[in-house]
C-alpha distance (Angstrom), angle and dihedral (degrees) to the residues before:
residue distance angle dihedral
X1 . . .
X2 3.84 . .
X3 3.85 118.0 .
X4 3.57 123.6 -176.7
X5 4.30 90.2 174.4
X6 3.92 122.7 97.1
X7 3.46 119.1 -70.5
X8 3.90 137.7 160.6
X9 3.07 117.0 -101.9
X10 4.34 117.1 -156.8
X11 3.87 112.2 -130.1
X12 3.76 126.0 -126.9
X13 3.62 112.1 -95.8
X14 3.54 123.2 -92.9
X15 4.10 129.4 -147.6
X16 3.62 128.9 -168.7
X17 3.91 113.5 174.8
X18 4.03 104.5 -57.8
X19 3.88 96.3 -5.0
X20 3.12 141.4 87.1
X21 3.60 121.7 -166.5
X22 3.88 121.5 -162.8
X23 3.82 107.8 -141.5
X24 4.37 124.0 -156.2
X25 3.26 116.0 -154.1
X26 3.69 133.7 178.8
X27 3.88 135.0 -134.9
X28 3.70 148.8 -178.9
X29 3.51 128.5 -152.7
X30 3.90 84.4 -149.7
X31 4.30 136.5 106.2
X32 3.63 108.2 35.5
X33 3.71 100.6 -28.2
X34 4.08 122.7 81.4
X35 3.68 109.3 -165.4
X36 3.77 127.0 -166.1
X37 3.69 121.1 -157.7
X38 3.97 113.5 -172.2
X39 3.69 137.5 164.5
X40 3.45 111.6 -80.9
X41 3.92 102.4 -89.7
X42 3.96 105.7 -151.0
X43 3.90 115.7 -161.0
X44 3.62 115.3 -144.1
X45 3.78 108.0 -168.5
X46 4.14 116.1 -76.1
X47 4.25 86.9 29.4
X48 3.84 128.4 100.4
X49 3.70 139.0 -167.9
X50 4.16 114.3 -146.4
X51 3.91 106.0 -165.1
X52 4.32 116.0 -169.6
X53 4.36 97.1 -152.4
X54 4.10 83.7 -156.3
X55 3.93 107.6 22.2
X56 3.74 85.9 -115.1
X57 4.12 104.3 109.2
X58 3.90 86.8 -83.4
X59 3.82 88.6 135.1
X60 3.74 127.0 175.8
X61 3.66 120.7 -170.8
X62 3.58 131.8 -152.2
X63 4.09 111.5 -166.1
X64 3.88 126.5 -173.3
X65 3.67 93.0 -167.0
X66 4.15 129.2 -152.6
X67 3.62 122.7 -142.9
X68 3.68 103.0 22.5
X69 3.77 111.3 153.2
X70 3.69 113.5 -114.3
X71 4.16 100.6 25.3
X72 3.36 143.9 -52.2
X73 4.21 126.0 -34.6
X74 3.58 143.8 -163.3
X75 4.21 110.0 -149.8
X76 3.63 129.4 -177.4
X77 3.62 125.7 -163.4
X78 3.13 133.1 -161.9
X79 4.24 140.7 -151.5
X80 3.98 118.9 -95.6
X81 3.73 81.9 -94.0
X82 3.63 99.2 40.7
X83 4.07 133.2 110.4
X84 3.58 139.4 163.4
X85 4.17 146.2 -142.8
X86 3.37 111.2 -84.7
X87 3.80 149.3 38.9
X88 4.02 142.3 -43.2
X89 3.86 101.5 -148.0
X90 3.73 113.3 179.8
X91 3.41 103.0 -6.3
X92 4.48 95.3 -48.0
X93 3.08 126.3 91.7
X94 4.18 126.2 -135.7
X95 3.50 124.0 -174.2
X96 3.77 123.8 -126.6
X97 4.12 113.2 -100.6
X98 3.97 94.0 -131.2
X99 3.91 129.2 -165.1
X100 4.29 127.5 -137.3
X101 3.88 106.0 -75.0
X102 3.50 100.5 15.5
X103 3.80 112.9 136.3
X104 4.10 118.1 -91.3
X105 3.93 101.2 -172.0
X106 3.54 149.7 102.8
X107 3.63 93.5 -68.0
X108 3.55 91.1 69.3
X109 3.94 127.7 90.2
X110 4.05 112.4 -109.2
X111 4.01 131.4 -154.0
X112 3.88 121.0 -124.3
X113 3.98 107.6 -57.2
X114 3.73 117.1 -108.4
X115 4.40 84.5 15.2
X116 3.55 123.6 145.5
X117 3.95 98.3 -125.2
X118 4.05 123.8 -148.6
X119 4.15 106.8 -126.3
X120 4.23 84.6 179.3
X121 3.77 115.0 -11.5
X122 3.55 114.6 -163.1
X123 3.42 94.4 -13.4
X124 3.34 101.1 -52.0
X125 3.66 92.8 -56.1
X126 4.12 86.1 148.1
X127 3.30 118.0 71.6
X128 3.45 95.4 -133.0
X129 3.47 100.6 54.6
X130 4.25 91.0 111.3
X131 4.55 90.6 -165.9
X132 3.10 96.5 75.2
X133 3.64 123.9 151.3
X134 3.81 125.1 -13.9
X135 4.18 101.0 0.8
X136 3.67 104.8 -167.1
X137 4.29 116.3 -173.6
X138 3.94 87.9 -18.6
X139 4.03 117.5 170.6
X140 3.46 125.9 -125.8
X141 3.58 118.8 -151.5
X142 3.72 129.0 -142.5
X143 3.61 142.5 166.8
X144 3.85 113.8 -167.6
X145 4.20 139.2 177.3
X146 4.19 120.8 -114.7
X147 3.39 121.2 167.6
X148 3.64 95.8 -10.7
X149 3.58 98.8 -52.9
X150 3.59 138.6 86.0
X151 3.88 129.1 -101.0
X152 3.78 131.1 -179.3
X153 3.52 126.1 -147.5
X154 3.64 139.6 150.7
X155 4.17 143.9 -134.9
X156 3.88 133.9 -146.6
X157 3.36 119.2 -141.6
X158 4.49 134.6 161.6
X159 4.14 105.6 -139.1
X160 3.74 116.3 -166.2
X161 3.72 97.7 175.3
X162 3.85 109.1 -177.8
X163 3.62 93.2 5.1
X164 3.96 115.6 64.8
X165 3.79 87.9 -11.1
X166 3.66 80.5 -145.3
X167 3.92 118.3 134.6
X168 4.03 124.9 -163.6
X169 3.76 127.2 -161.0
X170 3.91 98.6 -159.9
X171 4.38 101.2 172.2
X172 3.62 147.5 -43.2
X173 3.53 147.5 -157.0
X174 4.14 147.2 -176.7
X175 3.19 143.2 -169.5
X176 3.84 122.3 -92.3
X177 3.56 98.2 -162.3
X178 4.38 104.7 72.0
X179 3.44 121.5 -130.8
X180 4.05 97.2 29.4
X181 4.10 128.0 101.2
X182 3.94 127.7 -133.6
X183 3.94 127.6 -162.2
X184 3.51 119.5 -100.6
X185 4.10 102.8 -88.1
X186 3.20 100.7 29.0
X187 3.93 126.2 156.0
X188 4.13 102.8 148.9
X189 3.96 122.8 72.0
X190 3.76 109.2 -144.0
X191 3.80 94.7 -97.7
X192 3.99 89.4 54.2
X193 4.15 87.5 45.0
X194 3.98 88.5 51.1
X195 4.12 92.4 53.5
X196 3.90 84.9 51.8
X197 3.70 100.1 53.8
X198 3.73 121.3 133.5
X199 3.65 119.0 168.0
X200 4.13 129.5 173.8
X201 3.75 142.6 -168.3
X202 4.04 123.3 -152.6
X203 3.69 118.8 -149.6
X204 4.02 105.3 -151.4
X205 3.66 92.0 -166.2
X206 3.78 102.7 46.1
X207 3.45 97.1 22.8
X208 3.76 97.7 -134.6
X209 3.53 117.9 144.3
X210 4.06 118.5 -147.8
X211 3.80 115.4 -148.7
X212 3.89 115.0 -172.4
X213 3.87 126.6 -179.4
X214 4.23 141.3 -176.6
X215 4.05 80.0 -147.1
X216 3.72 136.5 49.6
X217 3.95 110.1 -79.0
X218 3.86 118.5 -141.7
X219 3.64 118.2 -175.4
X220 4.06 136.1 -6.7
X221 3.85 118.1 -153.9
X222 4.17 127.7 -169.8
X223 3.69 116.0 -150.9
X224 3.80 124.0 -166.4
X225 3.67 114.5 -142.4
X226 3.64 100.1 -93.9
X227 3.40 82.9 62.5
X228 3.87 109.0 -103.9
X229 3.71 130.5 140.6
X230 3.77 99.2 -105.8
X231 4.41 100.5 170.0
X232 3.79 123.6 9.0
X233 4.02 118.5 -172.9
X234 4.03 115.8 -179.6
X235 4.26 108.4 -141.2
X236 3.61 128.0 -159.3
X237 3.70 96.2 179.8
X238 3.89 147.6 71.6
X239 3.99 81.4 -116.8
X240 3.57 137.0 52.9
X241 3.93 141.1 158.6
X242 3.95 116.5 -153.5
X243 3.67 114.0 -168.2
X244 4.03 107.5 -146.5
X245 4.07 90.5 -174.2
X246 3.86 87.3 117.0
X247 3.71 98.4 65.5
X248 3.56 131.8 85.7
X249 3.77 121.4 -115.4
X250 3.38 118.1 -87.3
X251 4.12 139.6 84.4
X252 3.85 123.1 -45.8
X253 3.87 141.2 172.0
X254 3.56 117.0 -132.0
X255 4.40 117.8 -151.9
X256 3.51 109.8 -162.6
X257 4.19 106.5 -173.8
X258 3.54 123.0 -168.9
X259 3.39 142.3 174.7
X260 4.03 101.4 -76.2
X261 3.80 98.1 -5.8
X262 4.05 140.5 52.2
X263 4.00 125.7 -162.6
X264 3.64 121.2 -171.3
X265 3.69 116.8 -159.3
X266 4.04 137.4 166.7
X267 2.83 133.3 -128.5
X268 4.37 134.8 -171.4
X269 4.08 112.2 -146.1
X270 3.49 115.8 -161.7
C-alpha cells in the first residue's frame, strides 16, 4: 500500500556495552522526500513484488525467479524509463549493492534504461553480481522518468541467494523534486531534518550536559549500562542544562525526547 501521510517510523536498535536502548523516532513522508513504509514483502522463490514509487505506472519489479538454469536469482526490473546504480559488463547489467546514506544522483554510473538488472545471477556465478550471499538491509538504487523529468529514489531489500532463497522488499523512497539526489535510507527532506534537530555539548569538568533544540524538548533520561534509569529531568524548552555531578563515574546513555524527534547519545563521567 503506498502512503505518503505521517507515520512513525521505529528506530534501529542501539547497544552500548550491556544495554540496549530502544529508540522512537518520528517521520514525514513530506518536503522533498516521499517515503513508503510497507509490510515486509518476503519472496519465496517463483513470487514477485512490483512497487509504483509515485502511483503513476512507474513500476519497479523485484523477481525471485524458479527454474532458472544454473541456481537461484534475484532480478529487478525496471519501467520503460527506469535505470539503476551500477554497471552493464558484457552486455548485462547488475545493479550496485548500496549502503544507508550513500549518494543516489547524477553523479553516479547507471545500467541500460528500461533493463532487467541481475541482483545475483546464478548464484553469483558472475563476478559482478555485487548481492551475493546473505544481503541484509541492502539499497537498491534507481533513477526513474515522471512527467518528463527525472527522479531518483531508492529500495531496501535482504537477498539470500543460495541460502534461504528468500528475498524481502522492506521500503522505499524518491525524491519529489526532479533533478536532485537523496542518500540511501532516506525518509526526511532537509526542511523536515531541520525541525528534528537536537544537538548537545558535555562539559567533562563540570559535568553539565547542554541540550539545545529547533523544537520544544520534553524529557531527558540517563541510563547506566545495565540499563536502568539512573537521572530523569522533565523540559519544556528548546534549551536545557542537566547537571550529571550526582552520578558515579562510569558509562551512560543519554535519551533526549522531544516533541517530533528523539536523540540518544552517551556519554563517559569521570
Amino acid at each position: 500500500m503506498h502512503k505518503t501521510t505521517s507515520k512513525n517510523l521505529s528506530e534501529r536498535l542501539l547497544k552500548y556495552g550491556a544495554m540496549s536502548a530502544a529508540v522512537m523516532g518520528v517521520a514525514e513522508a513530506s518536503g522533498q522526500i516521499v517515503y513508503t513504509d510497507i509490510a515486509d514483502q518476503v519472496l519465496n522463490v517463483g513470487d514477485q513484488y512490483e512497487l509504483d514509487f509515485t502511483g503513476s505506472d512507474n513500476a519497479f519489479t523485484i523477481n525471485n525467479p524458479d527454474g532458472l538454469a544454473g541456481g537461484n536469482a534475484a532480478i529487478v526490473f525496471p519501467s520503460s524509463g527506469g535505470a539503476f546504480v551500477g554497471i552493464t559488463a558484457y552486455g548485462f547489467q547488475y545493479p550496485a549493492l548500496m549502503v544507508s546514506g550513500q549518494e543516489i544522483g547524477s553523479a553516479q554510473g547507471y545500467t541500460s534504461t528500461g533493463v532487467r538488472g541481475d541482483l545475483n545471477y546464478y548464484g553469483c556465478a558472475y563476478s559482478n553480481s555485487q548481492w551475493c550471499g546473505n544481503v541484509e538491509d541492502g539499497y537498491l538504487g534507481v533513477s526513474f522518468q515522471f512527467s518528463g523529468n527525472t527522479h531518483y529514489g531508492w529500495v531496501r531489500l535482504d537477498t539470500d541467494v543460495n541460502g534461504t532463497n528468500v528475498i524481502t522488499v522492506k521500503d522505499f523512497a524518491y525524491n519529489s523534486t526532479p533533478n536532485e539526489s537523496l542518500e540511501a535510507g532516506q525518509t526526511l527532506g532537509l526542511e523536515d531534518f531541520e525541525q528534528r534537530r537536537i544537538e548537545h555539548s558535555f562539559n567533562i569538568q563540570t559535568k553539565v550536559l547542554t541540550i539545545d533544540a529547533v523544537a520544544p524538548l520534553q524529557a531527558a533520561t540517563v541510563y547506566n549500562v545495565l540499563g536502568q534509569e539512573a537521572m530523569r529531568t522533565t523540559i519544556n524548552d528548546v534549551y536545557s542544562e542537566m547537571n550529571l555531578s550526582s552520578l558515579q563515574a562510569g558509562m551512560y546513555i543519554v535519551k533526549i525526547d522531544g516533541e517530533n524527534a528523539s536523540k540518544t547519545i552517551k556519554l563517559l563521567i569521570k
